[in-house]
C-alpha positions as CSV (number, residue, x, y, z in Angstrom):
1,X,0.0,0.0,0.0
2,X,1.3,3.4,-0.8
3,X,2.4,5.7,2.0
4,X,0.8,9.3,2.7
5,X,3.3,12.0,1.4
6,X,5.4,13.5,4.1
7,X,6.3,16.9,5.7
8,X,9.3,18.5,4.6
9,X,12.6,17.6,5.9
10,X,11.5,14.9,7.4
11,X,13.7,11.8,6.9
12,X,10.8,9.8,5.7
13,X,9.9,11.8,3.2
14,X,13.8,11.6,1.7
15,X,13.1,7.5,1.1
16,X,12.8,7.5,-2.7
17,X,9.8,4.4,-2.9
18,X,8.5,2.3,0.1
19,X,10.9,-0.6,0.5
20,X,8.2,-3.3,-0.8
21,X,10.7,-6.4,0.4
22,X,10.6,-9.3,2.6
23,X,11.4,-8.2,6.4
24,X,15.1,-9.6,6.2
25,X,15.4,-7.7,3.3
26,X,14.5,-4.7,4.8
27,X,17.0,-5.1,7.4
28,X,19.9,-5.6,5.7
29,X,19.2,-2.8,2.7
30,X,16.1,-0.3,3.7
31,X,17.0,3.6,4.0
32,X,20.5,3.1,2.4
33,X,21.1,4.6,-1.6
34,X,22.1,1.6,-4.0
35,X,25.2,3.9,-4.6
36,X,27.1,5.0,-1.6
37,X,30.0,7.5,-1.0
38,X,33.3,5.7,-2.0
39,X,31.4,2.8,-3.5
40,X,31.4,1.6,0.1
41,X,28.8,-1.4,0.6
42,X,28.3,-0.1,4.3
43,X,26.5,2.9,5.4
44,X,29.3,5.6,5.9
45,X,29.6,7.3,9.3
46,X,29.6,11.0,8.8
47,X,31.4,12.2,11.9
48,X,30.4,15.8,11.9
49,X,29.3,18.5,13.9
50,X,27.9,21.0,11.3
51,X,27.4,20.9,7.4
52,X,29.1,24.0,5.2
53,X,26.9,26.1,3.0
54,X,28.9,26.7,-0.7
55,X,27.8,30.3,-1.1
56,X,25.1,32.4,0.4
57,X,22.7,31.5,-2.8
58,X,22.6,28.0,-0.9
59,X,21.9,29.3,2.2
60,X,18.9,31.1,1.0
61,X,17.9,27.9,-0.9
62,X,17.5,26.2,2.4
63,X,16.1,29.0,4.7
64,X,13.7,30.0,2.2
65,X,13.0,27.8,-0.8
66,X,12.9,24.4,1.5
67,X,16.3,22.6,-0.1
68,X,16.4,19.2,1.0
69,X,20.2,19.2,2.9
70,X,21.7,18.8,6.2
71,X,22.4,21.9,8.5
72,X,23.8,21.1,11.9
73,X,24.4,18.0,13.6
74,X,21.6,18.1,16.3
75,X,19.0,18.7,13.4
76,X,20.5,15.0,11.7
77,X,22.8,13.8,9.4
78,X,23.7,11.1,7.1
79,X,24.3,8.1,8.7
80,X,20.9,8.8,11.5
81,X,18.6,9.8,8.2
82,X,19.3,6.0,6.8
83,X,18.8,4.3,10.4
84,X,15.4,6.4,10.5
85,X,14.4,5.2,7.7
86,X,15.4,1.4,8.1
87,X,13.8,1.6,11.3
88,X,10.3,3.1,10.0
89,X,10.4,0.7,7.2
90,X,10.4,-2.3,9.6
91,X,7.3,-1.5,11.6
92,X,5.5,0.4,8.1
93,X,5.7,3.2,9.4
94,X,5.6,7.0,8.2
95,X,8.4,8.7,10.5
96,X,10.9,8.1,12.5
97,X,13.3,9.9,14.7
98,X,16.0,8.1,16.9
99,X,17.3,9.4,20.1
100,X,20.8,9.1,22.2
101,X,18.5,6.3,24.5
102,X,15.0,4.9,24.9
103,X,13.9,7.5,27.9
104,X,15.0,10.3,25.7
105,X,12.5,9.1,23.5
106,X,9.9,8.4,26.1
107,X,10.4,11.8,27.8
108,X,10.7,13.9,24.8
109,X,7.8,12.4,23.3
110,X,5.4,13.1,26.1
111,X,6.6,16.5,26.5
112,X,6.0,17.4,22.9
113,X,2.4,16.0,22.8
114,X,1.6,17.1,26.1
115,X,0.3,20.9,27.7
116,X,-0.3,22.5,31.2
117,X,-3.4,21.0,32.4
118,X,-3.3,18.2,30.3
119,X,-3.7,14.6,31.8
120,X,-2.7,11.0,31.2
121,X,-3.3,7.8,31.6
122,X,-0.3,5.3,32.0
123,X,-0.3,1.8,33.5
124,X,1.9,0.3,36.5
125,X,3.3,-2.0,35.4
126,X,5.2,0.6,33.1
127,X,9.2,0.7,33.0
128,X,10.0,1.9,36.8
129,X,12.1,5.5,35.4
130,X,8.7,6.2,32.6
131,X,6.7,6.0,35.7
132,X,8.5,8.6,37.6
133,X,8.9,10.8,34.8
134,X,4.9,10.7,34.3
135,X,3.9,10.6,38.4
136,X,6.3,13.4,39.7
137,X,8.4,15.3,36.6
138,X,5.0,16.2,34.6
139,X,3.8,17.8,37.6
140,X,6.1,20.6,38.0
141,X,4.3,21.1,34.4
142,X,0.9,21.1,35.4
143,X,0.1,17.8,33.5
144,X,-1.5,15.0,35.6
145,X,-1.4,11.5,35.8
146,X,-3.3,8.7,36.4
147,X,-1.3,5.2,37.0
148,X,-4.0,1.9,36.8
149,X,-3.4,-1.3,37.5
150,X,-2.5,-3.1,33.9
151,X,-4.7,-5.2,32.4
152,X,-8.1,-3.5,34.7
153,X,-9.6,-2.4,30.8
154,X,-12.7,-0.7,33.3
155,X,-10.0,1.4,35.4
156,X,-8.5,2.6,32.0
157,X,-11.6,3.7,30.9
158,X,-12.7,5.3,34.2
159,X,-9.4,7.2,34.5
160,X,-9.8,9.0,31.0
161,X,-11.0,12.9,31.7
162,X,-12.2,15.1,29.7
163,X,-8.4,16.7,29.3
164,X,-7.1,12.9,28.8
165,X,-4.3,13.6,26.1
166,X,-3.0,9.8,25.5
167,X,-2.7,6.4,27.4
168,X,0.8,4.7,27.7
169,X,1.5,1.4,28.5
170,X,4.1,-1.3,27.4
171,X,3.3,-4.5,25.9
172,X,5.2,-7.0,27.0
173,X,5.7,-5.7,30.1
174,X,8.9,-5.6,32.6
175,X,9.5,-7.9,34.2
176,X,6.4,-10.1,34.5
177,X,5.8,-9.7,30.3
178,X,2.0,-8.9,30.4
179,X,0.4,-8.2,27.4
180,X,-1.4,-5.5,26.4
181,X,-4.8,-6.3,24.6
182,X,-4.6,-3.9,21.7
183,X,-8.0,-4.1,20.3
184,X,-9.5,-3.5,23.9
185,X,-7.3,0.0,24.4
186,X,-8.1,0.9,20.6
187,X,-11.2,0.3,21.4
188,X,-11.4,2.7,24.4
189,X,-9.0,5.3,22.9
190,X,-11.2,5.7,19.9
191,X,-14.3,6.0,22.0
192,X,-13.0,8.4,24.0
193,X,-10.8,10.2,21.2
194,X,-7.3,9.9,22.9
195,X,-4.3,9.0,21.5
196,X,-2.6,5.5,22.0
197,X,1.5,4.7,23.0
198,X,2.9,1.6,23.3
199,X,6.7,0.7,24.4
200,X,7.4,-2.3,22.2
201,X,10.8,-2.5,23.5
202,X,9.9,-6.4,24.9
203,X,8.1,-7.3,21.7
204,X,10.4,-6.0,19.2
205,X,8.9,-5.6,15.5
206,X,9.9,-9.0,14.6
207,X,7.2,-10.4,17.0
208,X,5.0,-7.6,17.6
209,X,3.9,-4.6,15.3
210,X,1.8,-1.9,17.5
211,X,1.1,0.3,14.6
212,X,-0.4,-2.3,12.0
213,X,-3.3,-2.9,15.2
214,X,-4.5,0.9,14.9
215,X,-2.0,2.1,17.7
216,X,-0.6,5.8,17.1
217,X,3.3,6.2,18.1
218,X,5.4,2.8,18.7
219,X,8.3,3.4,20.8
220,X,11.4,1.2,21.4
221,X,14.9,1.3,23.1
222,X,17.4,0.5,20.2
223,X,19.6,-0.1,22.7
224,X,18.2,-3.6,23.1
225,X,17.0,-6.0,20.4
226,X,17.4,-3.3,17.7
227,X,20.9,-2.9,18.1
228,X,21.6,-6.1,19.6
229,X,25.1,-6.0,20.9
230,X,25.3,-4.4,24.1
231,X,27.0,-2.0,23.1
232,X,24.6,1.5,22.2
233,X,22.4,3.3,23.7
234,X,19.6,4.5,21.6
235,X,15.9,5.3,21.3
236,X,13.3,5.5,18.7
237,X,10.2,6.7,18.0
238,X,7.8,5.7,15.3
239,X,4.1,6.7,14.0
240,X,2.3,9.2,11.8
241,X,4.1,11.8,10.3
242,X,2.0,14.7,12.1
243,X,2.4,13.7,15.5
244,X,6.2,12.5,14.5
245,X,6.8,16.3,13.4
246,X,5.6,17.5,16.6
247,X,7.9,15.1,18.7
248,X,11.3,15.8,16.2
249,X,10.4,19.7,16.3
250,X,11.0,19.4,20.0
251,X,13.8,17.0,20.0
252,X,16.0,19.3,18.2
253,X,15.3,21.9,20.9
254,X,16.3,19.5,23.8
255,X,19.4,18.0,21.9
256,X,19.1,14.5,23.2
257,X,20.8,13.4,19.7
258,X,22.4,9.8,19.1
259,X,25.5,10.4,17.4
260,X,26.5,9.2,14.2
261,X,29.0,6.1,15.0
262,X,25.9,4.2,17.3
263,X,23.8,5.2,14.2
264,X,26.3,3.4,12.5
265,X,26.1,-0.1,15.1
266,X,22.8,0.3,15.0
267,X,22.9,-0.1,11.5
268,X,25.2,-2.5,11.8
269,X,22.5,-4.3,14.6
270,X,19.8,-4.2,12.4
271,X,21.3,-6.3,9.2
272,X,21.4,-9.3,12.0
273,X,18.1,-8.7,13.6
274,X,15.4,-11.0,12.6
275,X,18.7,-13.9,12.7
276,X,19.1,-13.2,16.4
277,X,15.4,-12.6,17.0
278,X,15.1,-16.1,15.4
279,X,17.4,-17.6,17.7
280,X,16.1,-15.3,20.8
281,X,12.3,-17.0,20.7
282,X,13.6,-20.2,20.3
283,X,15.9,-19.7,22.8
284,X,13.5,-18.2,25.5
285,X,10.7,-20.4,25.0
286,X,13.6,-23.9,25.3
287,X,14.5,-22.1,28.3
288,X,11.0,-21.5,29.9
289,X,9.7,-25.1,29.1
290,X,12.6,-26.6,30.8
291,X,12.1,-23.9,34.0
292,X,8.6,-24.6,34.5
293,X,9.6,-28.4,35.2
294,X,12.4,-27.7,37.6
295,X,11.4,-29.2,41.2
296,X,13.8,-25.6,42.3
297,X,11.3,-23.0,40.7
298,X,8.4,-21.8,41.7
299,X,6.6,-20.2,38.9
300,X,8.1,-18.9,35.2
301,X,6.5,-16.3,33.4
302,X,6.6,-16.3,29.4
303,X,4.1,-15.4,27.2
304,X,4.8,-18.3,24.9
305,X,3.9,-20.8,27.4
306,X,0.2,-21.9,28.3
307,X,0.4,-21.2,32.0
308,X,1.0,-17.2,31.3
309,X,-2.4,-15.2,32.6
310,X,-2.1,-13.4,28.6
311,X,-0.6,-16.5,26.7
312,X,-3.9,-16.4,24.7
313,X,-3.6,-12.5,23.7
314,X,0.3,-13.2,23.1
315,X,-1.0,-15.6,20.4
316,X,-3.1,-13.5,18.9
317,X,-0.9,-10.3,18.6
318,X,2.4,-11.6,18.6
319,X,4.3,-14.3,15.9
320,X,7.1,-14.8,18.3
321,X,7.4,-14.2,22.1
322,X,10.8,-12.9,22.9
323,X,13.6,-13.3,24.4
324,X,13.0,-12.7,28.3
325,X,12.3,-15.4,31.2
326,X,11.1,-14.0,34.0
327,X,11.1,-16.8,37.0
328,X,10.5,-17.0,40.9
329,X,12.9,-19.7,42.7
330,X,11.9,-21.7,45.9
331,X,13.3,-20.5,48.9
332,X,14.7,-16.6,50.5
333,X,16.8,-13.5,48.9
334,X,19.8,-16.1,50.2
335,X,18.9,-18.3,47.9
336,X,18.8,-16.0,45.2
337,X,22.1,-14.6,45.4
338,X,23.7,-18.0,46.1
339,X,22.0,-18.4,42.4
340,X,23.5,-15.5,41.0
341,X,26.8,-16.2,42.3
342,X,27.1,-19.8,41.2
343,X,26.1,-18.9,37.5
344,X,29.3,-19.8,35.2
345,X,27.9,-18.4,31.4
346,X,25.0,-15.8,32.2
347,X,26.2,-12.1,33.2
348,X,24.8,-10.6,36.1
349,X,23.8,-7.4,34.5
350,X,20.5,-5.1,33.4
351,X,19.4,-4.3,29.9
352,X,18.4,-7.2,27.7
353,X,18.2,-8.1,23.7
354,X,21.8,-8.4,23.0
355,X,24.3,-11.6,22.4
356,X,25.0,-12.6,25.7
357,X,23.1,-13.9,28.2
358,X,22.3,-11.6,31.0
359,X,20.1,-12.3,34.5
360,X,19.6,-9.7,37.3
361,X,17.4,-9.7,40.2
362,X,15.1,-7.2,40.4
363,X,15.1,-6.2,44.2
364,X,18.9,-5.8,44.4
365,X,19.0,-3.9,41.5
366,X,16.1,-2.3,39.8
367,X,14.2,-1.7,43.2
368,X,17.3,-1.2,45.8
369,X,15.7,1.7,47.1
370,X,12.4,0.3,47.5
371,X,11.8,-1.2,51.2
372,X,10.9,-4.9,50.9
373,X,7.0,-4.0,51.4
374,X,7.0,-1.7,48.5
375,X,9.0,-4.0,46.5
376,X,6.5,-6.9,47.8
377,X,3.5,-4.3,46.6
378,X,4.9,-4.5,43.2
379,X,5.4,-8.3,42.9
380,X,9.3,-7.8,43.2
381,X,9.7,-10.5,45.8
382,X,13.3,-11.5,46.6
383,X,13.3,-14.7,44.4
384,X,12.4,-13.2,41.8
385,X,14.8,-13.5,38.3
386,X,14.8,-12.0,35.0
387,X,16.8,-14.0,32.7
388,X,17.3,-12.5,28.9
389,X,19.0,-15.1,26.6
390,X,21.7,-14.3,23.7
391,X,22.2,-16.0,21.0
392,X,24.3,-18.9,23.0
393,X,23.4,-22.8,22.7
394,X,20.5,-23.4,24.1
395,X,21.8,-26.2,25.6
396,X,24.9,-24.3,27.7
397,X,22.5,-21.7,28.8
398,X,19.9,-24.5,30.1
399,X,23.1,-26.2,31.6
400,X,24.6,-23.3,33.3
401,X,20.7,-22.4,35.2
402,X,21.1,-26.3,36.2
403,X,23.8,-25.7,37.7
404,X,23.6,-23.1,39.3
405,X,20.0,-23.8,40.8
406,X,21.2,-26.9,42.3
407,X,24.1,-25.2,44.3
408,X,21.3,-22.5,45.0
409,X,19.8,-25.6,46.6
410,X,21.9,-25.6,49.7
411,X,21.4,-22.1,50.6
């Protein structure tokens, strides 16, 4: 289907034709020109702070006349117009702008769609620094906020005011991967004329595509499955050109840029992603299968397996379920570290999406400063593990949580 036509400048508009390939395809070649400076095959990084004007006839060509070229670094460049444009091919949609992380993109796009006395509607079990930002930041700017419990589709509804400027959730969720039943929130949205957001960080658009379900702005942390390597930070945000505009007009006030050599790994990122995403579902759901029978576990949670409270939604809105295990072991927070410490392949560490296998445990790390009833409030017990699997064997990862949770065993 053809695309709308798109504002000026915006990097959308610069793609010649839709990129009318398969979704590996897309990966590897969308955004890019077939002919590339020096004949090189990769996507050059443009390392550059500002762009030089010939003569003051160009100048005037750009201020006034609307000539499509770059100005100054914060405004874009080279290298970030083509991973804009891969990225917005991938999920079919009309613009895209990428950020220096994901809660640049979070923040900055609530700020630009939001006023003094506006109000929004977000869900709790939302990424823990979006919540704050929405709960006690928005304040100091006269916007409120309304945080319901997720999945409570009456509470949603009852929440929305007259003032109501969008509701945000993410789908799957952190760390319990809930799933957000889009047609019920379209539904909603559309009868109460708000817009719709959805963090699809979890989901990925290999296995999940918000904006083909009606949703209005997709939002992602590159710095996980997108990029892929543990090694970027990078957020993007992706939807229809007018409210895109809006969003990119204030991004280039607040300057939270990504520079141009992570544009280039997440270029880079992208030519493997569906591979690795391949390899992360199988992975995860290998993983979770083999959990849920262990005699030292007391409950896993994956939306791939029948036992998860939205496994039925997840089949319906998702073609793959990730790469994230979220599990509870038997026993105290003693046992959980003893866990953690016997563990010989998996790195203790936060983020997710990326090569190699990482695990952390929520209350010593996300929730610190949380007292153990608040944590306990929030389902962050102390057994609780979040496991996201690389693109290892299967079979060493499965053997390294053996071991491990047997030596846990004696704790």
């Amino acid at each position: 289907m053809a695309r709308k036509s798109k504002p000026k400048n915006s990097p959308a508009s610069r793609a010649k034709q839709p990129f009318n390939k398969g979704f590996s395809t897309i990966s590897v070649h969308a955004g890019e020109d077939r002919l590339r400076y020096a004949d090189s095959i990769t996507t050059p990084i443009v390392q550059t702070s500002t762009f030089a004007f010939k003569d003051s006839r160009e100048i005037e060509a750009y201020t006034k006349h609307g000539k499509e070229r770059f100005e100054y670094g914060r405004y874009g460049g080279p290298t970030e117009q083509v991973a804009e444009r891969r990225l917005a091919a991938l999920v079919n949609a009309e613009d895209c702008v990428v950020f220096g992380s994901g809660m640049s993109a979070i923040t900055t796009t609530i700020l630009a769609l939001v006023k003094s006395r506006d109000h929004i509607v977000i869900t709790d079990d939302a990424y823990k620094k979006t919540l704050e930002f929405c709960s006690s930041y928005l304040q100091r700017f006269g916007v409120a906020c309304s945080i319901v419990p997720f999945g409570d589709y009456e509470a949603i509804e009852k929440a929305i005011r007259p003032n109501t400027r969008f509701i945000f959730s993410e789908s799957p969720t952190n760390p319990y991967l809930n799933i957000f039943d889009l047609e019920r929130l379209l539904e909603i949205a559309k009868k109460h004329k708000v817009l719709t957001m959805i963090d699809a960080t979890f989901g990925t658009p290999y296995n999940q595509r918000p904006l083909e379900w009606g949703v209005d702005l997709e939002l992602h942390s590159c710095t996980k499955y997108l990029g892929g390597h543990n090694d970027i930070l990078a957020g993007a945000v992706l939807g229809r050109s007018e409210l895109v505009q809006e969003i990119r007009a204030l991004h280039k006030a607040i300057g939270g840029v990504i520079d141009p050599h992570c544009c280039y790994l997440l270029l880079r990122g992208l030519k493997t992603f569906p591979l690795r995403m391949k390899a992360h579902n199988e992975t995860a759901m290998a993983v979770a299968r083999y959990l849920e029978k262990h005699p030292r576990i007391r409950r896993v949670y994956y939306p791939g397996l029948e036992s998860h409270p939205h496994h039925g939604i997840a089949q319906r809105q998702m073609t793959g379920f990730g790469g994230v295990v979220t599990f509870d072991l038997k026993g105290t927070l003693k046992t959980a570290k003893r866990f953690l410490d016997s563990l010989k392949l998996c790195y203790i560490a936060p983020s997710l999406g990326g090569v190699e296998t990482l695990i952390t445990h929520p209350a010593t790390v996300s929730y610190y400063d949380y007292t153990r009833k608040e944590r306990y409030a929030l389902g962050i017990t102390d057994t609780l593990i979040r496991l996201a699997v690389g693109v290892e064997d299967k079979e060493d990862i499965i053997a390294d949580l053996d071991q491990a949770l047997r030596k846990s065993a004696s704790a």
